[in-house]
C-alpha positions in Angstrom: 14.8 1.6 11.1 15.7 -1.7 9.2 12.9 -3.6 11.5 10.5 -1.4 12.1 10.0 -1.4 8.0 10.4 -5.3 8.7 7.5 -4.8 11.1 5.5 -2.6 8.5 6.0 -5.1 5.4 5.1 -8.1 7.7 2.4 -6.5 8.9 1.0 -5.4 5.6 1.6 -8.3 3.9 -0.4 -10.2 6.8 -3.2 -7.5 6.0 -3.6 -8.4 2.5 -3.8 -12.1 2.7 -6.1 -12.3 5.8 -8.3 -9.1 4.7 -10.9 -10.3 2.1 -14.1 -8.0 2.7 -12.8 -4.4 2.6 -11.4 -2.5 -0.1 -10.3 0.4 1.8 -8.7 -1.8 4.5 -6.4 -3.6 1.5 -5.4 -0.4 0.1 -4.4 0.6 3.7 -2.2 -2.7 3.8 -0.9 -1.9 0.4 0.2 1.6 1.9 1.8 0.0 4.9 3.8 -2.9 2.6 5.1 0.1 0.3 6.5 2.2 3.6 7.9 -0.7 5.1 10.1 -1.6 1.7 10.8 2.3 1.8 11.6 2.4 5.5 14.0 -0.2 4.5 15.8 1.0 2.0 16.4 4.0 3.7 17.9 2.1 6.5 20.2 0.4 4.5 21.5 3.6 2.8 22.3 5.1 6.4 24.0 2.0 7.1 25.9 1.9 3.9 26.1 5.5 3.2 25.0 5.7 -0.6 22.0 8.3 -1.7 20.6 6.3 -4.1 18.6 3.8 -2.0 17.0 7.3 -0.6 16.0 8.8 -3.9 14.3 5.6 -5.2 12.1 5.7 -1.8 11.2 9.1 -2.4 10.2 7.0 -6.0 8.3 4.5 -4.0 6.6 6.8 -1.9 5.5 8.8 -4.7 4.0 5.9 -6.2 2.4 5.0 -3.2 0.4 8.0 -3.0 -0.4 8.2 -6.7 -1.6 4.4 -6.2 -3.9 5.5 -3.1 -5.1 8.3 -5.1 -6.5 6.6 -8.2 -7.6 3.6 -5.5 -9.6 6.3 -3.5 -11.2 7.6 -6.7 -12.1 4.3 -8.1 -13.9 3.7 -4.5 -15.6 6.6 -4.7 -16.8 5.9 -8.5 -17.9 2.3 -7.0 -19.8 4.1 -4.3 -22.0 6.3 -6.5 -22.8 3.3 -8.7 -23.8 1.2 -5.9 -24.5 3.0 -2.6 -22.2 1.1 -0.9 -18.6 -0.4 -1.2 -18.9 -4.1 -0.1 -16.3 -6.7 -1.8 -18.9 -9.4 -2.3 -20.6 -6.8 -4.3 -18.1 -6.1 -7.1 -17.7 -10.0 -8.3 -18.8 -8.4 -11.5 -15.3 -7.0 -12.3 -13.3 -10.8 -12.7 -12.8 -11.1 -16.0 
């Protein structure tokens, strides 16, 4: 359990930083570096035998899918403004 959320953080994190061009492909990575810390502490609270670390991944995971939710809908808001949901496109949202 321990490495396979490891694996998911790792590969996530290697997502983000190497994925420029796609939107829904970085919120995909962001999923993946959120279940991997999660994956994690659940691990650790098997091996150590405390609750706790498993009631603040349920936390995490909740968050995770609020995140992806109001990511999803600010996509789709981009796509009805646009036609199309490029990253090169959007420049006009640095501030």
């Amino acid at each position: 359990m321990l490495l396979l959320g490891l694996w998911f953080f790792v590969l996530g994190l290697f997502t983000v930083i190497t994925t420029r061009k796609s939107f829904i492909t970085i919120l995909v990575a962001i999923e993946l570096l959120l279940l991997g810390v999660s994956s994690v502490a659940v691990g650790y609270s098997f091996l150590l035998d405390q609750v706790e670390a498993q009631y603040f991944s349920l936390f995490i995971l909740a968050a995770a899918a609020a995140e992806s939710a109001i990511g999803l809908a600010i996509l789709v808001q981009f796509y009805r403004m646009r036609g199309r949901v490029d990253y090169d496109v959007y420049y006009f949202l640095k501030g």
